[in-house]
C-alpha positions as a Markdown table, in Angstrom:
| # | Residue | x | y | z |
|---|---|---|---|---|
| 1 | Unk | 189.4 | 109.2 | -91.6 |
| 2 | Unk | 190.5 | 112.1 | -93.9 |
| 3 | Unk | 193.7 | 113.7 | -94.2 |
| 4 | Unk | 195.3 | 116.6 | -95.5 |
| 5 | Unk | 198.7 | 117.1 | -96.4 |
| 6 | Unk | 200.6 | 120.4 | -97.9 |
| 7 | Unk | 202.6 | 120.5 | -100.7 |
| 8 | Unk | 205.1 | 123.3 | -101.3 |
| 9 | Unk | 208.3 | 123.8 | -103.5 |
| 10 | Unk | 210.4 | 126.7 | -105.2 |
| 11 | Unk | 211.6 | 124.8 | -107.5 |
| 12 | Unk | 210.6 | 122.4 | -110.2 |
| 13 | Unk | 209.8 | 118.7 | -108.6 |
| 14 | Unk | 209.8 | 116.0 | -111.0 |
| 15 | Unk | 208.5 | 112.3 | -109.2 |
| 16 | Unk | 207.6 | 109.1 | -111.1 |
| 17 | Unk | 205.1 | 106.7 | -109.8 |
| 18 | Unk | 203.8 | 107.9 | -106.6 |
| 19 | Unk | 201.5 | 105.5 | -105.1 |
| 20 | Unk | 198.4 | 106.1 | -104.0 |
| 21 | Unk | 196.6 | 104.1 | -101.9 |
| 22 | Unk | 193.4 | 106.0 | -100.8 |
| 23 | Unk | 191.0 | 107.8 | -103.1 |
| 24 | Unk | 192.9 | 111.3 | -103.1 |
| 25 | Unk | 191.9 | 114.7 | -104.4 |
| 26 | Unk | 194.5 | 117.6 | -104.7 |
| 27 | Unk | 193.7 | 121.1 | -105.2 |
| 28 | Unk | 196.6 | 123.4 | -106.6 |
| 29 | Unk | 197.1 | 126.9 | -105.2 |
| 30 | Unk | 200.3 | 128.3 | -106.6 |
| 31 | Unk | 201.9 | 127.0 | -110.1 |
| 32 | Unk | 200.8 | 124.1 | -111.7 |
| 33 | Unk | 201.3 | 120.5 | -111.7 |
| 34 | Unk | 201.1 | 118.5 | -114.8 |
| 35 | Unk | 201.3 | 114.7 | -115.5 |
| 36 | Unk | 200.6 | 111.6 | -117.9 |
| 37 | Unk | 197.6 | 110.3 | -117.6 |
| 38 | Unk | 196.7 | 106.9 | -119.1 |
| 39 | Unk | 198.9 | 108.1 | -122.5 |
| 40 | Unk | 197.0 | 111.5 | -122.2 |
| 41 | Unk | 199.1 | 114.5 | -121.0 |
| 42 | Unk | 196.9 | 116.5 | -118.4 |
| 43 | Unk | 197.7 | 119.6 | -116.7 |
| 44 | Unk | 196.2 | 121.1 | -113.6 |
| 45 | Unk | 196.7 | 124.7 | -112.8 |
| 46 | Unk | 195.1 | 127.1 | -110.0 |
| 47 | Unk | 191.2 | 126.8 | -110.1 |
| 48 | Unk | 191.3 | 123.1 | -110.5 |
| 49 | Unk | 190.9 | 119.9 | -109.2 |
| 50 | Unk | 192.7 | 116.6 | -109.7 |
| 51 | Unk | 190.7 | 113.1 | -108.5 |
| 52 | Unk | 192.8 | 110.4 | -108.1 |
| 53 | Unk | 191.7 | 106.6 | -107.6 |
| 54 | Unk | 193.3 | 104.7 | -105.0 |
| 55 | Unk | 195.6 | 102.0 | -106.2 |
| 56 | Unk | 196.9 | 104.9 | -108.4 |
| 57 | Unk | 200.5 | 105.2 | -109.7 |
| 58 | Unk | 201.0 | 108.8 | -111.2 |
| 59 | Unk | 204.6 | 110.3 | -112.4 |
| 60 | Unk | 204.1 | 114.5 | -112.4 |
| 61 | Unk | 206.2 | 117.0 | -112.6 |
| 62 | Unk | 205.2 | 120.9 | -110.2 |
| 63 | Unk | 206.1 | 124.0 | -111.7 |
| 64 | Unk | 206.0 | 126.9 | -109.5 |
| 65 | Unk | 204.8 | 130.2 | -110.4 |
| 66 | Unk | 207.0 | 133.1 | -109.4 |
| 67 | Unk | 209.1 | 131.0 | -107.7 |
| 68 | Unk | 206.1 | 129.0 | -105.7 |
| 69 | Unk | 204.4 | 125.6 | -105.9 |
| 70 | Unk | 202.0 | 124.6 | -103.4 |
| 71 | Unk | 198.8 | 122.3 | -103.4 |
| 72 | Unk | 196.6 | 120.7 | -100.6 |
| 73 | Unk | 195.6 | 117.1 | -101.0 |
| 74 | Unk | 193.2 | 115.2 | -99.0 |
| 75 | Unk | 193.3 | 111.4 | -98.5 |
| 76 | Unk | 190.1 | 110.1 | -98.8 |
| 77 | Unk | 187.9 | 107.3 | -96.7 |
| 78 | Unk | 188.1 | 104.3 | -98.9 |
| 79 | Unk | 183.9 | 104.2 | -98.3 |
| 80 | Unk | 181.9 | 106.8 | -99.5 |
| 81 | Unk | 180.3 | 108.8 | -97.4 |
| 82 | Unk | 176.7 | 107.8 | -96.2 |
| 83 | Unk | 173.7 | 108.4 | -98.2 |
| 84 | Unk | 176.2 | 109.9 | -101.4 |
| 85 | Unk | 174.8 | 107.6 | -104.7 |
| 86 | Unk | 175.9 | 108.8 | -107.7 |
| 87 | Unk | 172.8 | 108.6 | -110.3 |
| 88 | Unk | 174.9 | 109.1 | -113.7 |
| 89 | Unk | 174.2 | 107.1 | -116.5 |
| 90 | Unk | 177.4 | 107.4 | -118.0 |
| 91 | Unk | 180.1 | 105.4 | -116.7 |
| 92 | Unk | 182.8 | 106.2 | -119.0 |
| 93 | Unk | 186.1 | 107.6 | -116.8 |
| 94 | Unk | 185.9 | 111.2 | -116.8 |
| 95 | Unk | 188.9 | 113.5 | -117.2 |
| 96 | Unk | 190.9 | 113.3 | -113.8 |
| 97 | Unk | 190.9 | 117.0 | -113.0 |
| 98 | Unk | 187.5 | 119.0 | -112.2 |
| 99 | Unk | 186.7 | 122.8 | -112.6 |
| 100 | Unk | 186.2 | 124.4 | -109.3 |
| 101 | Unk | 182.7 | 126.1 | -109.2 |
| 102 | Unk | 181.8 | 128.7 | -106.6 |
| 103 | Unk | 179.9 | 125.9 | -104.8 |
| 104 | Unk | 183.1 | 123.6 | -105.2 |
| 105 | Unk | 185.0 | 126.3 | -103.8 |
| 106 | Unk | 182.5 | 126.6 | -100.6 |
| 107 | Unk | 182.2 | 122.8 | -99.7 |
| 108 | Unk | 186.1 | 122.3 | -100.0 |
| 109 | Unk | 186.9 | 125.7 | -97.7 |
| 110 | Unk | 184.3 | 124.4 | -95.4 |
| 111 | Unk | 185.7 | 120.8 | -95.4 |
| 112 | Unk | 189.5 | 121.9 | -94.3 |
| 113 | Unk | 187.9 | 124.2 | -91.6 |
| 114 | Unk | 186.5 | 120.9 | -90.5 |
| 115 | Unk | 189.8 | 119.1 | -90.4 |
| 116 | Unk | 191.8 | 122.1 | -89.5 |
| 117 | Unk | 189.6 | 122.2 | -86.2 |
| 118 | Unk | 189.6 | 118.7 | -85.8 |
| 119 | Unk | 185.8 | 118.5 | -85.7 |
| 120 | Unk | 184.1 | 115.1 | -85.5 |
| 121 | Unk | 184.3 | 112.7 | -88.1 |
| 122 | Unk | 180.8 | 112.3 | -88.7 |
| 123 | Unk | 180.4 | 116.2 | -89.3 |
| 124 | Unk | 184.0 | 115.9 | -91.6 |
| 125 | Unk | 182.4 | 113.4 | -93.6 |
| 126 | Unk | 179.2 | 115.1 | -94.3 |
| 127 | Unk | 181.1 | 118.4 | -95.8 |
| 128 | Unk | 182.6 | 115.3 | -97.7 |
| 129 | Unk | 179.4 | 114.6 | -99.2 |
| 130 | Unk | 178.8 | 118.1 | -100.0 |
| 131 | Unk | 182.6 | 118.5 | -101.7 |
| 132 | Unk | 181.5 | 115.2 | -103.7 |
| 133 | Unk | 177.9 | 116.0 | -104.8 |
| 134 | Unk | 179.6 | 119.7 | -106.1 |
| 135 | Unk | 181.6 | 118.5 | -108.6 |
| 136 | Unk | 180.6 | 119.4 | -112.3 |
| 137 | Unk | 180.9 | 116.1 | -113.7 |
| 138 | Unk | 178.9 | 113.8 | -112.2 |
| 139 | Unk | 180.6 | 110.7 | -113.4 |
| 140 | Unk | 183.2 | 111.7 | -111.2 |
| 141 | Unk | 181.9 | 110.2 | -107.7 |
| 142 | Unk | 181.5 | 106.8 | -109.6 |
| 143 | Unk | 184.9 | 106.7 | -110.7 |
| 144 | Unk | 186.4 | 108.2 | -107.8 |
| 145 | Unk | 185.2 | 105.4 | -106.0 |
| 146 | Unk | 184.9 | 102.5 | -108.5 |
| 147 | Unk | 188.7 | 101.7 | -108.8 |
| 148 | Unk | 188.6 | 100.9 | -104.4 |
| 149 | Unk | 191.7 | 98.8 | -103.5 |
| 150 | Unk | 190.6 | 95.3 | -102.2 |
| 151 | Unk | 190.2 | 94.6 | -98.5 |
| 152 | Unk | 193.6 | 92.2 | -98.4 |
| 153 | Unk | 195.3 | 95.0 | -99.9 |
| 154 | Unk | 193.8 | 97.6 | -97.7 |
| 155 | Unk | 194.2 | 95.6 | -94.3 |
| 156 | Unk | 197.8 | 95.3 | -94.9 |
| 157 | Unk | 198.6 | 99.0 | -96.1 |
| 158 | Unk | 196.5 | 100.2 | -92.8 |
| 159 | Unk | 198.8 | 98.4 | -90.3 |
| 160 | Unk | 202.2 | 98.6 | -91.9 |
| 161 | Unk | 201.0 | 102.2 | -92.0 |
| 162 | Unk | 200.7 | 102.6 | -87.8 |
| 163 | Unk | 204.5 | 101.9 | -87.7 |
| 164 | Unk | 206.3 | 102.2 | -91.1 |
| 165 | Unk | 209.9 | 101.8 | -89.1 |
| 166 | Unk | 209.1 | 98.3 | -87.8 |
| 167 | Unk | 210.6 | 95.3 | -88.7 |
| 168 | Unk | 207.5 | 93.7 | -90.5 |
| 169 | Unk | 207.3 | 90.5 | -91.4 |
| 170 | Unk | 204.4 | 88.7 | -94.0 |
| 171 | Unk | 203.9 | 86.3 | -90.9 |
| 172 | Unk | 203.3 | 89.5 | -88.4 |
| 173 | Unk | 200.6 | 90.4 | -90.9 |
| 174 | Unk | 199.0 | 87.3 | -91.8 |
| 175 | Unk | 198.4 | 86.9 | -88.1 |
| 176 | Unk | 196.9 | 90.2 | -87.7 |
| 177 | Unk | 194.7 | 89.7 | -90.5 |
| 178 | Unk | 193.6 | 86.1 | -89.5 |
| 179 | Unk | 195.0 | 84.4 | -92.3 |
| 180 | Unk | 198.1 | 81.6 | -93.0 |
| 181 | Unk | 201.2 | 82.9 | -94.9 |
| 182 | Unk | 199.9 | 81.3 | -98.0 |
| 183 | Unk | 196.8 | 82.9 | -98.3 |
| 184 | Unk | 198.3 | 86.1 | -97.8 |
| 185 | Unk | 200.5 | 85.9 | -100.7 |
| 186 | Unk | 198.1 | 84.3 | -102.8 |
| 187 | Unk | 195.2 | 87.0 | -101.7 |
| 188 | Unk | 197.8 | 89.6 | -102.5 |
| 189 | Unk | 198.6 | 88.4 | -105.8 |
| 190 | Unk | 195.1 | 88.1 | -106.6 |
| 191 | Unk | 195.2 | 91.6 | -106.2 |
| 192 | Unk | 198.6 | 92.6 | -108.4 |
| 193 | Unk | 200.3 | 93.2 | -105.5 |
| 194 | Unk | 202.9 | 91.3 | -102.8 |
| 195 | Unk | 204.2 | 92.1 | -99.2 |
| 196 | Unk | 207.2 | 93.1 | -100.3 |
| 197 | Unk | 206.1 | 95.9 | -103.0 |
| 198 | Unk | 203.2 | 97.7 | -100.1 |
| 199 | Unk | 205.9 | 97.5 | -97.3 |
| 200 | Unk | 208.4 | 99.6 | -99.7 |
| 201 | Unk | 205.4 | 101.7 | -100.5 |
| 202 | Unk | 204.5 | 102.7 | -97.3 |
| 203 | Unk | 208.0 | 103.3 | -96.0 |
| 204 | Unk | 208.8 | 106.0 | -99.2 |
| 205 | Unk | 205.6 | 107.4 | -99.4 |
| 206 | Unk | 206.5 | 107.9 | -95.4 |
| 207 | Unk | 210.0 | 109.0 | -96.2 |
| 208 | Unk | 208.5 | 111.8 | -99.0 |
| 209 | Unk | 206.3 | 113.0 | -96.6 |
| 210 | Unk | 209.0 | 113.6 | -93.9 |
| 211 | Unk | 210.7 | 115.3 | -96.0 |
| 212 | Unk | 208.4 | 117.7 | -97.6 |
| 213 | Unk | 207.4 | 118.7 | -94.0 |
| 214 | Unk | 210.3 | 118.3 | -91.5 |
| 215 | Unk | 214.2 | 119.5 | -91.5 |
| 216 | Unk | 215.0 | 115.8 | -90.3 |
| 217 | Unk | 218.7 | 114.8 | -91.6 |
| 218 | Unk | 218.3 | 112.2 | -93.9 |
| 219 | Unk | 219.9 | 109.4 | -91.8 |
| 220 | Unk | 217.1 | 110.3 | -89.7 |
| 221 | Unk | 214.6 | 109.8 | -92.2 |
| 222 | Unk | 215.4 | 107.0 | -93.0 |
| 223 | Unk | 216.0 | 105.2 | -89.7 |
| 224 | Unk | 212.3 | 106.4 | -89.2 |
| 225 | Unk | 211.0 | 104.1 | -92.2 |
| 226 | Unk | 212.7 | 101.2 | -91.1 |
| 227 | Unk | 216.0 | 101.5 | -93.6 |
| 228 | Unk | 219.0 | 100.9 | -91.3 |
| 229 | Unk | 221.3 | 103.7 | -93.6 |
| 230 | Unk | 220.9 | 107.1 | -95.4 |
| 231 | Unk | 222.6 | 105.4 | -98.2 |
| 232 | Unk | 220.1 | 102.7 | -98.6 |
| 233 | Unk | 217.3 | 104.6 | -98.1 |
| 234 | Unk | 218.4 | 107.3 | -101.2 |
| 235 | Unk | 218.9 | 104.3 | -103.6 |
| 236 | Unk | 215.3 | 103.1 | -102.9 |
| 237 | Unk | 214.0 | 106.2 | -103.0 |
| 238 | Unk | 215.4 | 107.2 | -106.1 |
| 239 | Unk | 214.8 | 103.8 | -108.0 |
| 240 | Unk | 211.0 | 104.5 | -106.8 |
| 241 | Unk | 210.7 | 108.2 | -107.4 |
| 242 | Unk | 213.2 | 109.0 | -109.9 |
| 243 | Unk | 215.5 | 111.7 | -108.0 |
| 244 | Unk | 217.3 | 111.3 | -104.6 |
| 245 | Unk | 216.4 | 112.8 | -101.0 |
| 246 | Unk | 219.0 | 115.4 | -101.1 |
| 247 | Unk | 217.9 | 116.1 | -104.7 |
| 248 | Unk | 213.8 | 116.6 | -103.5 |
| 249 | Unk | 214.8 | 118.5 | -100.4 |
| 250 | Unk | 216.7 | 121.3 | -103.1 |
| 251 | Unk | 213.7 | 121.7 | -104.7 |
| 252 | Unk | 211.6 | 122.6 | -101.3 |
């Protein structure tokens, strides 16, 4: 359903392509974080919202002000919400990063009282709707939305997800999913994608998160997203992010 992770830092962060793999929003509290958006540089400060599409790959840097970053994102439901149609004409993609209004302001406060409480999913999902009918630019829903990852794609992410550490195999999946070997790496490269590339993905997206929010020793880290050594684990994680483990945790 829809989650929320924090983001804080005292220092500078610079990542490069991030994946995303539900449709995400962020909100920035403190500082500001800026990034490149389809040859476009785009920054996002305090008062503002940033929409991102899943299947996403997004390189940003966060500056803290005064000596503090922080920023709230939510992971999205890959469905829209019941009953939410957007009726804009225009179907040109709209800038990434939204305004907040006073009636932005109210449906997102409400929505993380709703998760912070742990409320039902149907009543999470309809402060949902109200979040996504408040935004200024109604082009936004469409495009949030219009960019959904395909089901193969999807499937695959959602169960390597349960258990990042595990030795997965394309067979494990394939048989999970119903499907030969074959078709799962043909489906998947229908999509632009393989087993290989969303198995690495979810294990470092893992690994950042860990990070950011636990005091876990690397090693640790690492044996929990299925790498066998800290040393391993840094080299993958800075070929996919641009900066090692040690070098993200000085930042925090």
């Amino acid at each position: 359903m829809i989650r929320m992770f924090e983001y804080d830092s005292k220092q500078a962060q610079s990542l490069s392509q991030v994946p995303v793999h539900q449709p995400s929003i962020i909100r920035v509290i403190y500082g500001e974080k800026s990034l490149l958006w389809q040859d476009e540089s785009v920054l996002v400060g305090q008062g503002q919202l940033l929409l991102i599409p899943a299947g996403s790959h997004i390189s940003f840097v966060n500056r803290p002000f005064l000596g503090r970053y922080r920023a709230v994102q939510l992971l999205l439901p890959h469905d829209l919400p019941q009953g939410i149609l957007s009726s804009a004409t225009d179907w040109r993609d709209p800038m990434p990063v939204q305004n907040i209004s006073r009636a932005v302001d109210l449906a997102w406060n409400v929505l993380l009282q709703s998760l912070t409480l742990s409320l039902a999913d149907p009543v999470q999902l309809h402060y949902l709707a109200a979040l996504l009918l408040s935004l200024p630019d109604k082009r936004s829903v469409n495009w949030l939305y219009g960019h959904t990852q395909r089901s193969v794609t999807q499937a695959a992410l959602a169960l390597m997800s349960m258990s990042p550490s595990a030795s997965w195999q394309q067979e494990d999946i394939a048989d999970k999913l119903h499907m030969s070997t074959a078709s799962l790496r043909r489906k998947l490269a229908l999509e632009d994608t393989s087993f290989r590339q969303l198995l690495a993905e979810v294990r470092l997206c893992h690994g950042l998160a860990m990070l950011q929010n636990s005091s876990e020793p690397v090693l640790q880290v690492a044996l929990a997203c299925g790498y066998q050594s800290a040393e391993k684990f840094s080299l993958r994680f800075k070929q996919q992010f641009g900066l090692t483990p040690a070098a993200y945790r000085r930042t925090l």
